[in-house]
C-alpha positions as CSV (number, residue, x, y, z in Angstrom):
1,X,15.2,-0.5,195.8
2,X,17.2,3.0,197.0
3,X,18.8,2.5,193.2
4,X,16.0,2.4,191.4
5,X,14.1,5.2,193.0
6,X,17.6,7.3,192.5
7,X,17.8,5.7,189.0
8,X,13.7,7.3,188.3
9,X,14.4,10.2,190.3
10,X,17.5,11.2,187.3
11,X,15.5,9.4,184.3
12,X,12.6,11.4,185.3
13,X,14.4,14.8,186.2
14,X,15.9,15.1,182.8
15,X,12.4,14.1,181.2
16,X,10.9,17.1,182.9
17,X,14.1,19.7,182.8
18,X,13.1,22.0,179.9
19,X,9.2,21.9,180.5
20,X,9.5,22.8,183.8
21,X,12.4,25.9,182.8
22,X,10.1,27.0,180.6
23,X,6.7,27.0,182.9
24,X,9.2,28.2,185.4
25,X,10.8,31.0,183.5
26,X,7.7,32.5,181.8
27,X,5.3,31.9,185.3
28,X,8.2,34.3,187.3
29,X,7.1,36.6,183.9
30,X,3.7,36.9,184.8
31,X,3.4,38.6,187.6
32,X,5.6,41.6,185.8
33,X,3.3,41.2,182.9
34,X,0.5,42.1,184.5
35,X,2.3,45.0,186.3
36,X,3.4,46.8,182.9
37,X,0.1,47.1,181.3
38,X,0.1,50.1,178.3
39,X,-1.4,53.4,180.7
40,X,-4.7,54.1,179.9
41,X,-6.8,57.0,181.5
42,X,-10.1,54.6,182.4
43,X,-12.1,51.6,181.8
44,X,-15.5,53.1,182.5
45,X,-17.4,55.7,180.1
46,X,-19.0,58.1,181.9
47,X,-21.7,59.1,179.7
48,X,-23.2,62.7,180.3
49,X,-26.8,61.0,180.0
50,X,-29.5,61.6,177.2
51,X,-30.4,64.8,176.4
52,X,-34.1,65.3,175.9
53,X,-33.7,68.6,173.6
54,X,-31.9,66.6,171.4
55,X,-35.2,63.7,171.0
56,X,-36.5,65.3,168.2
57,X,-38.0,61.8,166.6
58,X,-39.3,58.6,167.9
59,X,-37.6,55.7,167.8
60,X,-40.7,54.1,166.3
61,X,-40.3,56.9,163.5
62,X,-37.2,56.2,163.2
63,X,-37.2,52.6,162.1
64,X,-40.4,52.8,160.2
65,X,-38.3,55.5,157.9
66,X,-35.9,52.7,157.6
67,X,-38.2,50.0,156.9
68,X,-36.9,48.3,160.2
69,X,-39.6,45.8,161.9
70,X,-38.0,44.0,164.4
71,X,-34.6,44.7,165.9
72,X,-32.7,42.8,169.3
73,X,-32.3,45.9,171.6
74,X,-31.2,49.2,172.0
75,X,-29.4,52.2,173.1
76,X,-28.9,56.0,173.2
77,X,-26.1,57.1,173.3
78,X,-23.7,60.1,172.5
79,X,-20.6,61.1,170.4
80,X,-18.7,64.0,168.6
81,X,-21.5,66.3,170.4
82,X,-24.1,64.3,168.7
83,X,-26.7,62.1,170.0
84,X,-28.1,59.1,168.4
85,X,-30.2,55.5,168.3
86,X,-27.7,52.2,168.4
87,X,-29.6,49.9,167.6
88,X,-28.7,46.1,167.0
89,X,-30.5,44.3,164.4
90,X,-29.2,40.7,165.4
91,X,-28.5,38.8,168.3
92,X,-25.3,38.8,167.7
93,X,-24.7,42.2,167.8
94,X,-23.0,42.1,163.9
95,X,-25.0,44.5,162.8
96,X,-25.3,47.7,164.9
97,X,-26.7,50.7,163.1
98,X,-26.9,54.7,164.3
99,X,-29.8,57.3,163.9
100,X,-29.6,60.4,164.8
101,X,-32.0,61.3,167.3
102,X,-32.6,64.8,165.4
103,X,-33.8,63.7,162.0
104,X,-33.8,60.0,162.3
105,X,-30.6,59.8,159.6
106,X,-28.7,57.2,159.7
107,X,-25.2,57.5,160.9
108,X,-23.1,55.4,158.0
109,X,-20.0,53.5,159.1
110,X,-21.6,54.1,163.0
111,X,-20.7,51.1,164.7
112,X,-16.8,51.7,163.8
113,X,-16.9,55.6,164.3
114,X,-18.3,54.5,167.7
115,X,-15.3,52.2,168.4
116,X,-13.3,54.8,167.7
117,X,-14.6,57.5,169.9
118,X,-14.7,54.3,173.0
119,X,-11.2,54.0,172.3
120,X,-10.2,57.8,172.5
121,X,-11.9,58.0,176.0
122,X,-10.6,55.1,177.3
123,X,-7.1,55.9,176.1
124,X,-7.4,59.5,176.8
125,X,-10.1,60.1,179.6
126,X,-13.4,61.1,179.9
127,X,-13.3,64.7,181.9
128,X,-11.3,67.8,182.8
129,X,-8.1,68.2,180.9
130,X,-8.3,64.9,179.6
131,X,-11.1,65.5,178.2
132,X,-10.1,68.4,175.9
133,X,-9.7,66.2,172.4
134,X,-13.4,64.8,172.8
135,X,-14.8,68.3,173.1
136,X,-17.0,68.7,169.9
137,X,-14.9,70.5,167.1
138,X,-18.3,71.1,165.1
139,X,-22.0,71.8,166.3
140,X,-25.1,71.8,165.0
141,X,-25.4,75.4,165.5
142,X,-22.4,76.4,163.4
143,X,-22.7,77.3,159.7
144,X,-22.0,74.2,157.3
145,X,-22.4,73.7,153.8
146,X,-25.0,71.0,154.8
147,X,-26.5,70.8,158.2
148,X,-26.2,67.7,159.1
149,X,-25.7,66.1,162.4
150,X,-24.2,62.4,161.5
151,X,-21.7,64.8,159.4
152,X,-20.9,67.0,162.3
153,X,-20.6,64.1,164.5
154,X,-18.1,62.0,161.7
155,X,-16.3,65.4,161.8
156,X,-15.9,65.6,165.5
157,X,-14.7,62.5,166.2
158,X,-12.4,61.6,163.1
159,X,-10.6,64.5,163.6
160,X,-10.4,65.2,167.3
161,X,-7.3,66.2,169.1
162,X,-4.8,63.5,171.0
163,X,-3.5,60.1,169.2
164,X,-4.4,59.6,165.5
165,X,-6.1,56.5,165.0
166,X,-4.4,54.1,162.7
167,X,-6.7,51.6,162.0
168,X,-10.3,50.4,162.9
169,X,-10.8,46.3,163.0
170,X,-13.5,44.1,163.9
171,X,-13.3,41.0,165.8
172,X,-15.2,38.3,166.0
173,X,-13.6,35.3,167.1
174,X,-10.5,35.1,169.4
175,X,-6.8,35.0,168.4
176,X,-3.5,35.1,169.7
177,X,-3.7,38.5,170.7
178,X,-7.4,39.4,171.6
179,X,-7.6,35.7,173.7
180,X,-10.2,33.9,175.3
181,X,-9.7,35.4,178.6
182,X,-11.0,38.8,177.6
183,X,-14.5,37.3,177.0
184,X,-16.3,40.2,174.9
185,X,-17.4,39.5,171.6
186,X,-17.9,40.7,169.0
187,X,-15.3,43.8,170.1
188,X,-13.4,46.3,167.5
189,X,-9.8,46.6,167.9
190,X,-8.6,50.6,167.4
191,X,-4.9,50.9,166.7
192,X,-3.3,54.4,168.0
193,X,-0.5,55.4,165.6
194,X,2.2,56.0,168.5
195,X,5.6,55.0,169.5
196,X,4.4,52.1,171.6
197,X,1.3,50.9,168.7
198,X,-0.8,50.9,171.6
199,X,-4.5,48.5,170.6
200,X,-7.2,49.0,172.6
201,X,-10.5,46.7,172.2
202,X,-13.8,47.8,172.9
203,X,-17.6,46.0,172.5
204,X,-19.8,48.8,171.2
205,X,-23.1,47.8,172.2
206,X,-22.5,48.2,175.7
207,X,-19.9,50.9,175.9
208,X,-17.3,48.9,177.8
209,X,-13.7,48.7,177.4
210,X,-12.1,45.2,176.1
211,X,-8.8,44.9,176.6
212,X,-5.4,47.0,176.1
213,X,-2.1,46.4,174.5
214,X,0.9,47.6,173.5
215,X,4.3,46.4,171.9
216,X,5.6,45.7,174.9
217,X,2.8,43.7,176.6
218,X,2.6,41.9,173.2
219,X,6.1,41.0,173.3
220,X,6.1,39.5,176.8
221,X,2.2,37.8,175.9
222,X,3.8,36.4,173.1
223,X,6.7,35.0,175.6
224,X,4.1,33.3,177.7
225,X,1.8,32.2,174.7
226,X,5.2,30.1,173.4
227,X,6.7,29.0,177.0
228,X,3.5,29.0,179.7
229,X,0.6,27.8,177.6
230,X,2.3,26.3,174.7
231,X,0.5,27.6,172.1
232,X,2.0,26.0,169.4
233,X,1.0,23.0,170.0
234,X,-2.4,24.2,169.6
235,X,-3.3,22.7,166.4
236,X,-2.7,19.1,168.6
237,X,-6.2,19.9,170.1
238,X,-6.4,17.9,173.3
239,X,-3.1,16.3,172.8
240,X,-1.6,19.1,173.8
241,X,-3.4,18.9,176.9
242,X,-2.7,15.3,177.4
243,X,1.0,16.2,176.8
244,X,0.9,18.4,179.4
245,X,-0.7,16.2,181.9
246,X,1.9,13.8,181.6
247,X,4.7,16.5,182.1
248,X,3.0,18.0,185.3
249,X,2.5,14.2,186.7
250,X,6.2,13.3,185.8
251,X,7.0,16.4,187.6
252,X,5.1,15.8,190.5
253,X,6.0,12.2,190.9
254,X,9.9,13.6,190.7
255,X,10.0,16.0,193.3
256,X,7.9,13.0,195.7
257,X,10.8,10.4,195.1
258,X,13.4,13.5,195.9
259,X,11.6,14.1,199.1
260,X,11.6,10.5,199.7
261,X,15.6,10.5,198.8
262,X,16.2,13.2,201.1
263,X,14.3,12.4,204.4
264,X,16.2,8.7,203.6
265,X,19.3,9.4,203.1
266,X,22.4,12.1,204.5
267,X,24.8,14.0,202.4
268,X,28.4,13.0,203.5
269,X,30.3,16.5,205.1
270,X,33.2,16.6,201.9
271,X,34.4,19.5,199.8
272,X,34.7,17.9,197.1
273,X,32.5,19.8,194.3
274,X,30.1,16.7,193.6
275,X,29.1,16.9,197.1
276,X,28.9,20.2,197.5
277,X,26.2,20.1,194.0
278,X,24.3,17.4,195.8
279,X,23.9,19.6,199.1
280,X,22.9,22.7,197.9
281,X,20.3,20.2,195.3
282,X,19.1,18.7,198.3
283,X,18.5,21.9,200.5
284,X,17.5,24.0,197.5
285,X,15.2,21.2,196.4
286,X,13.6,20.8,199.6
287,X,12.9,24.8,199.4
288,X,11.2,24.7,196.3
289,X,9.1,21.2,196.5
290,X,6.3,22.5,198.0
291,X,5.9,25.2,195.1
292,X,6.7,22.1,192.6
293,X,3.8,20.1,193.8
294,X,1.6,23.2,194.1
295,X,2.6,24.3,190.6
296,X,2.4,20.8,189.0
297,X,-0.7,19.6,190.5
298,X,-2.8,22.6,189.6
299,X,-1.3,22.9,186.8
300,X,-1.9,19.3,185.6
301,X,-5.8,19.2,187.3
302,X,-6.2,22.5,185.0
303,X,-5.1,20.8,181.9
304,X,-7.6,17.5,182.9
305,X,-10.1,20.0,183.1
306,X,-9.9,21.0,179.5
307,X,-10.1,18.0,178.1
308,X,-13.1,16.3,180.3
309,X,-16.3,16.8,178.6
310,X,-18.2,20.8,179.1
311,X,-21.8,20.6,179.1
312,X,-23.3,23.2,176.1
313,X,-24.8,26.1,177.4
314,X,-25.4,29.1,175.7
315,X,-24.7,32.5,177.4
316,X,-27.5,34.7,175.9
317,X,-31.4,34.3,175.8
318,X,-32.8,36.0,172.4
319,X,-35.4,38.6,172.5
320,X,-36.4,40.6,169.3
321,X,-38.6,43.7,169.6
322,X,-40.9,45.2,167.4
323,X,-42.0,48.7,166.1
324,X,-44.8,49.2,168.8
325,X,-42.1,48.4,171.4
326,X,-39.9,51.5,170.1
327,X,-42.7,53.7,171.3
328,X,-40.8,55.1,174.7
329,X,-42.6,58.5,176.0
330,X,-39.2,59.5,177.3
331,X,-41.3,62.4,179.3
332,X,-43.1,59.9,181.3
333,X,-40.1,58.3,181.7
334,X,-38.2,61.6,183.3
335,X,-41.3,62.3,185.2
336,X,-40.5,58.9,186.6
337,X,-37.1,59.3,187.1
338,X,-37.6,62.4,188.9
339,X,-34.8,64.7,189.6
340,X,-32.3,62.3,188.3
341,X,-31.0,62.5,184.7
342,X,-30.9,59.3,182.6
343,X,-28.1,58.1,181.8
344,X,-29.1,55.0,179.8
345,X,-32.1,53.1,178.5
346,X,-32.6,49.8,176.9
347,X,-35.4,46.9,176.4
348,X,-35.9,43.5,178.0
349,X,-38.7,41.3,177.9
350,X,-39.7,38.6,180.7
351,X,-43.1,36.2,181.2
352,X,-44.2,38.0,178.0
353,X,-44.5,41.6,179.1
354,X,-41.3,44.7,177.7
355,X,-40.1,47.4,180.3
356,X,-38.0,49.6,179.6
357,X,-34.6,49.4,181.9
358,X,-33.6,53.1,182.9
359,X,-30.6,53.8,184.4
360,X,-30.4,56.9,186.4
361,X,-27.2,58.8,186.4
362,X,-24.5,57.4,188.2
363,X,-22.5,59.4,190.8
364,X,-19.1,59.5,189.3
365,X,-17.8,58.9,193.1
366,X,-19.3,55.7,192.8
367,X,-18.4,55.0,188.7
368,X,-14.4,56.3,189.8
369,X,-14.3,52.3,191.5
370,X,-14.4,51.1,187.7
371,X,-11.5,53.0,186.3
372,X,-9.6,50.4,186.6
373,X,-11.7,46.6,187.3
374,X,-8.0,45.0,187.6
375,X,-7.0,47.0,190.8
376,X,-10.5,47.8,192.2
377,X,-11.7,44.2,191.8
378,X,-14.6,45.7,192.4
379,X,-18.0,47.6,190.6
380,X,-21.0,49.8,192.0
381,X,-24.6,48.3,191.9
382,X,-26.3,50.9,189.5
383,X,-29.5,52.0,190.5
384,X,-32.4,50.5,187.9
385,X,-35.5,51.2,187.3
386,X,-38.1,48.9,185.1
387,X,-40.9,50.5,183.5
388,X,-43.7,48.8,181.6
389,X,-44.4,49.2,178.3
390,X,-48.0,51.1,178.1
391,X,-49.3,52.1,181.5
392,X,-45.5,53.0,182.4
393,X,-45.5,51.3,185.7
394,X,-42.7,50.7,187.9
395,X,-41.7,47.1,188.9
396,X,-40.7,46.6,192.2
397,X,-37.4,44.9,192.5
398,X,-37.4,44.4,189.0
399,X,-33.5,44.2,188.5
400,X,-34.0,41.1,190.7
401,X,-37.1,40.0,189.0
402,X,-35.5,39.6,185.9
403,X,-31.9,38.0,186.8
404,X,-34.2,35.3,188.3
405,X,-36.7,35.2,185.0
406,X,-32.8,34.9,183.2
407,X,-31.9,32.0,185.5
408,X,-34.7,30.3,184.2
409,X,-34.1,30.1,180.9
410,X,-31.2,27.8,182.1
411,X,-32.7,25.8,185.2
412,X,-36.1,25.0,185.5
413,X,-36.0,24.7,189.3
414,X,-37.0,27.2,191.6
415,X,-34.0,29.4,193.0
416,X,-32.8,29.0,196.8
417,X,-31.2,32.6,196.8
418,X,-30.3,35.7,194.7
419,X,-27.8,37.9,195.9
420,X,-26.0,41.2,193.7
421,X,-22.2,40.4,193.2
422,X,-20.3,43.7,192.9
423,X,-17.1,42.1,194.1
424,X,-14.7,39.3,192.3
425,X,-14.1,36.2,194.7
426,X,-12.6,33.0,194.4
427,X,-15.8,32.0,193.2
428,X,-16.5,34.4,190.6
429,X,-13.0,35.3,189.9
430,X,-12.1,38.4,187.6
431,X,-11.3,35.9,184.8
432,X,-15.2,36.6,184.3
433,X,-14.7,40.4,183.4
434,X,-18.5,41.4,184.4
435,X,-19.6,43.5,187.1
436,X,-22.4,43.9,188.6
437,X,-23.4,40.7,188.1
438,X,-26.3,39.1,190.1
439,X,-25.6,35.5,191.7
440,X,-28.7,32.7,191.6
441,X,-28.4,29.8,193.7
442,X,-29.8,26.6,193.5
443,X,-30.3,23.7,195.5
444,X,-30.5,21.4,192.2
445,X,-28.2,19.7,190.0
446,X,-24.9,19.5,192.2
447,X,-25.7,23.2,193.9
448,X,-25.3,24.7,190.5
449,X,-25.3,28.6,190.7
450,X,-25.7,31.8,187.4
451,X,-23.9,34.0,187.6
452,X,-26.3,37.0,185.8
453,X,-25.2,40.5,184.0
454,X,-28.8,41.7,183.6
455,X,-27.7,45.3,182.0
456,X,-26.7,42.4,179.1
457,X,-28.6,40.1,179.2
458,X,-25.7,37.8,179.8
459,X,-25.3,34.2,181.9
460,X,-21.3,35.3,182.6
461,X,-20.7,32.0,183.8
462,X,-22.4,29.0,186.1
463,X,-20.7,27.2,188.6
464,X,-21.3,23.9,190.5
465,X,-19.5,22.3,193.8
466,X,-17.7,20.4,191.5
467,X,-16.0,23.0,189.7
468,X,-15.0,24.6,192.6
469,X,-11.8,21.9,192.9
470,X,-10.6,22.6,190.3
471,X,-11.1,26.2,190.8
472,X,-10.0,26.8,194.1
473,X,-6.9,24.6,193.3
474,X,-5.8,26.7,190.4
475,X,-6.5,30.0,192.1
476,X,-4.8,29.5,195.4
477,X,-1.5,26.8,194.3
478,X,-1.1,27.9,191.0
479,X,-1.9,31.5,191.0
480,X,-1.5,32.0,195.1
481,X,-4.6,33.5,195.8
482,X,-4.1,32.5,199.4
483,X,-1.7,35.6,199.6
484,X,-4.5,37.3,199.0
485,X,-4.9,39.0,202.3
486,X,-1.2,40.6,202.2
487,X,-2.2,42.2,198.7
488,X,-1.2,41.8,194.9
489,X,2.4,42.5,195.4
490,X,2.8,39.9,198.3
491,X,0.8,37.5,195.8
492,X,3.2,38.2,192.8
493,X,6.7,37.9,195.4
494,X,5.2,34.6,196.6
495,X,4.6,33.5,192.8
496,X,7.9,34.8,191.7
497,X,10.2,33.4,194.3
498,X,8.5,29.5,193.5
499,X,9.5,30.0,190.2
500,X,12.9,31.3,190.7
501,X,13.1,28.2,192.9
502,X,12.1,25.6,190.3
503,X,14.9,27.2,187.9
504,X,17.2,27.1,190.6
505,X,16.0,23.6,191.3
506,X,16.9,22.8,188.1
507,X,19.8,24.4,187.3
508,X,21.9,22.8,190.4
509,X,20.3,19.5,189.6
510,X,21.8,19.5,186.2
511,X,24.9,20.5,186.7
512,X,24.6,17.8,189.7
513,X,23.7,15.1,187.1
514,X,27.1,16.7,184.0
515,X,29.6,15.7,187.5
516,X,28.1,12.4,187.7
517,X,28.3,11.6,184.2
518,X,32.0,13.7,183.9
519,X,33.4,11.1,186.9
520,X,31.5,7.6,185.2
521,X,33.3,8.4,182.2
522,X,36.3,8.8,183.9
C-alpha cells in the first residue's frame, strides 16, 4: 500500500509540476503588480460645480432646438472653461451628446473631447500646480474670429499644456487589456504619447476614472494573463475551467498523500545527496503544504464556480425622460440648496413620479479619501437631495427611498434592512469598483442581498449565503485576506512567501525524482 501511495505521490507530482510553477511563479508576481501601478495624480474629479451665470438656456430649449423627445438621463458638467448639457440618448450610454449651456449648440465630437479632458485630470490633477494645463487657454470673453463657446472649449482642451494625447478609443466590450475586473462600460481608452505609453480609461457619463496602464504594468498583466489565468486557453470556454479543476484537485490530492508519507515514514540520517534531496523535500514540503492546499482548493472551488450555472440578472433598470421633464428651475433648486453650491444634478424616476437628484458640493477633505479607491478602500457618503418635479419638494430620505424602489425592480419581497456601504469588505470586496453603494437585505431567496449605486442607477452586484463560500474562500486562502489586519504589505509577504514555497517545493522535488531515476538506471 506505502508503494503505491509513493508510486501516486511521483506519478501525480510530475502531472502537476509545470501548472503549479507557473500559478506559483506568476501568483509571487502579483502582489508586485499591483505595487507598480503607472502614477497618476487622482481617481476622483472634483468638479468646481455648475455655474448659474453660465445657464443661459433651458434644457427643455435645448433639445426641442435639436428635435430631441426623449433621452435616458443627464448631466452638467464642465470642460476647457466651458459648461455644457451631457446628455445620453440611450440606455446604453453609446450615444452621449454636449450642448452648450450658453446657446444650446451642440458640442460635436463631445463625448470623446470629454474623455480626453477625464484623462488629463486624472493623469495630471485637478488643483494647484497640477492644475496649471487644465486652466482655460481661451474664454468666451476674448476676441475670436467666431464667438463660439463649443470652439473655445475644443480649443482649450485639445491643446492644453502637460502630455499630448495620442489617441482617443472607445470601448465597449472587454479585452485582454481593459478586463472584466474593471467593470465600467462603455469606457474610452486615452493614450498619452510618453515614454512609458501610459492608457488611462474613463466612463464619461459619470465622470469616474476606469482603469490605468502603462508598458510596464502591461508587460507583467500580460505575464499573469499567459501563466495565472491561462488565457489562451480561452477559446476552450469552460474546458479551460474544467482543465483547471482537475490540475488544482491533482495538486491537492498530492500534497495530502505527501503529508500522509511524511507523518508515516523517517528519513534515514545519511550524507549521501539522495537523502539529503529527500530531507530538505520533506521539511520544505511540509512548510509549504498548508499554502498548497490553501492555493489549490480556492483556486479549484473558484474555477467550479465559473462553470456552475449564473442566474441572468441585469444590472440597470431603464428610465427615459421626456421634454417636460428637462424643465429644471435651477433657481428653485439653489434656493433649495441653500448656501451650498451644486455640484451635480441628474434625473431618476420611482413609483411613477421624476426628482431631480442634486448633489451639493462636496468638501474636498472628504472627496481627498477617493484619490486613490485601491489604498483608501474607502469613499464618502455624498450628501443628496431629491426634489420633485413641479411643486419642487424635497423627499425625505430620498437617497434611501430610491436604492429600496431599485431593489425592487430585482426582488419583489419586502427588504429586512438598508444600510449605506462606503467601505469594501469581504463581502463587497473592491473587485466591485463602486462606492457609495447602498446594501438591501432580504430575508428571501437564500438571504439574498443588492448591493445599489443609486448616483447610477446601478445593481453593482447581489449576493446570497451561498456565494459567500466561495467568496470568503477565495479572498482569505487564495488572496490572504486574513492578513488583513497587519495591512497590504503583510498580505502581499504572506502571498509571496507561499509561492516561493510551492517553487521551492517543486524544484527540490524534481531534482529529488532526476536522482532516483539517475541511480534505477544505474
Amino acid at each position: 500500500m506505502r508503494k503505491k501511495i509513493y508510486k501516486w505521490h511521483r506519478v501525480l507530482s510530475l502531472v502537476i509540476a509545470l501548472p503549479v510553477s507557473l500559478w506559483a511563479i506568476s501568483g509571487f508576481m502579483h502582489p508586485v503588480m499591483t505595487n507598480i501601478r503607472p502614477s497618476i495624480a487622482t481617481q476622483f474629479l472634483a468638479a468646481p460645480g455648475i455655474d448659474p451665470a453660465q445657464l443661459n438656456i433651458s434644457l427643455k430649449v435645448c433639445l426641442q432646438q435639436h428635435h430631441i423627445d426623449s433621452f435616458s438621463n443627464m448631466h452638467i458638467v464642465q470642460m476647457g472653461g466651458q459648461q455644457f448639457y451631457q446628455v445620453a440618448l440611450d440606455d446604453e450610454h453609446l450615444d452621449i451628446r454636449y450642448f452648450s449651456t450658453r446657446d444650446g449648440k451642440l458640442l460635436k465630437g463631445g463625448d470623446q473631447l470629454y474623455a480626453r479632458f477625464l484623462a488629463k485630470t486624472f493623469l495630471e490633477g485637478n488643483t494647484g500646480k497640477d492644475r496649471a494645463e487644465q486652466q482655460p487657454v481661451f474664454t468666451a470673453s476674448m476676441a475670436m474670429p467666431v464667438h463660439d463657446c463649443c470652439m473655445i472649449a475644443t480649443m482649450n482642451v485639445m491643446n492644453s499644456h502637460g502630455a499630448k494625447i495620442a489617441g482617443v478609443e472607445q470601448i465597449t466590450h472587454f479585452d485582454d487589456e481593459y478586463k472584466y475586473i474593471n467593470r465600467l462600460l462603455p469606457a474610452y481608452k486615452v493614450s498619452f504619447d510618453r515614454g512609458d505609453g501610459i492608457r488611462i480609461y474613463v466612463e464619461t457619463f459619470s465622470g469616474r476614472f476606469g482603469y490605468a496602464v502603462d508598458n510596464k504594468r502591461s508587460a507583467f498583466d500580460t505575464f499573469f494573463g499567459i501563466c495565472h489565468t491561462w488565457q489562451w486557453m480561452d477559446a476552450l470556454g469552460d474546458t479551460k475551467y474544467y482543465f483547471m479543476i482537475a490540475l488544482t484537485s491533482a495538486a491537492f490530492l498530492t500534497t495530502v498523500l505527501g503529508l500522509y508519507i511524511f507523518f508515516t515514514t523517517k528519513t534515514k540520517r545519511s550524507d549521501k545527496p539522495v537523502m539529503k534531496a529527500r530531507r530538505n523535500h520533506r521539511y520544505t514540503s511540509l512548510i509549504a503544504s498548508l499554502f498548497t492546499l490553501m492555493f489549490t482548493f480556492s483556486g479549484g472551488f473558484h474555477a467550479l464556480e465559473k462553470v456552475l450555472p449564473q442566474d441572468a440578472l441585469h444590472s440597470y433598470i431603464p428610465q427615459k425622460f421626456s421634454g417636460e421633464d428637462a424643465d429644471i428651475d435651477f433657481a428653485e433648486i439653489d434656493s433649495l440648496a441653500g448656501s451650498r453650491k451644486i455640484q451635480k444634478i441628474s434625473l431618476c424616476r420611482m413609483n411613477g413620479k421624476t426628482y431631480r437628484q442634486v448633489y451639493p458640493k462636496m468638501n474636498m477633505s472628504k472627496a481627498d479619501g477617493r484619490t486613490d479607491l485601491m489604498k483608501s478602500m474607502s469613499a464618502p457618503q455624498q450628501e443628496v437631495l431629491y426634489i420633485s418635479s413641479g411643486d419642487y419638494r424635497i423627499l425625505n430620505d430620498g437617497d434611501r427611498q430610491y436604492a429600496v424602489w431599485l431593489a425592487s425592480g430585482f426582488s419583489r419581497q419586502a427588504p429586512s434592512g438598508i444600510v449605506p456601504v462606503t467601505t469594501f469588505t469581504d463581502e463587497y470586496g473592491f473587485v466591485n469598483k463602486r462606492l457609495p453603494v447602498w446594501k438591501v437585505s432580504y430575508a428571501t431567496n437564500d438571504n439574498e442581498r443588492y448591493y445599489i449605486e443609486t448616483s447610477t442607477g446601478v445593481l453593482s452586484t447581489r449576493v446570497r449565503d451561498k456565494d459567500l463560500a466561495e467568496g470568503y474562500s477565495f479572498a482569505f486562502l487564495h488572496k490572504h485576506h486574513f492578513m488583513d489586519w497587519a495591512g497590504k504589505m503583510a498580505r502581499d509577504i504572506s502571498t509571496m512567501f507561499g509561492a516561493a514555497m510551492q517553487v521551492a517545493m517543486v524544484c527540490i522535488g524534481l531534482l529529488l525524482y532526476f536522482r532516483y531515476v539517475r541511480r534505477r538506471s544505474l
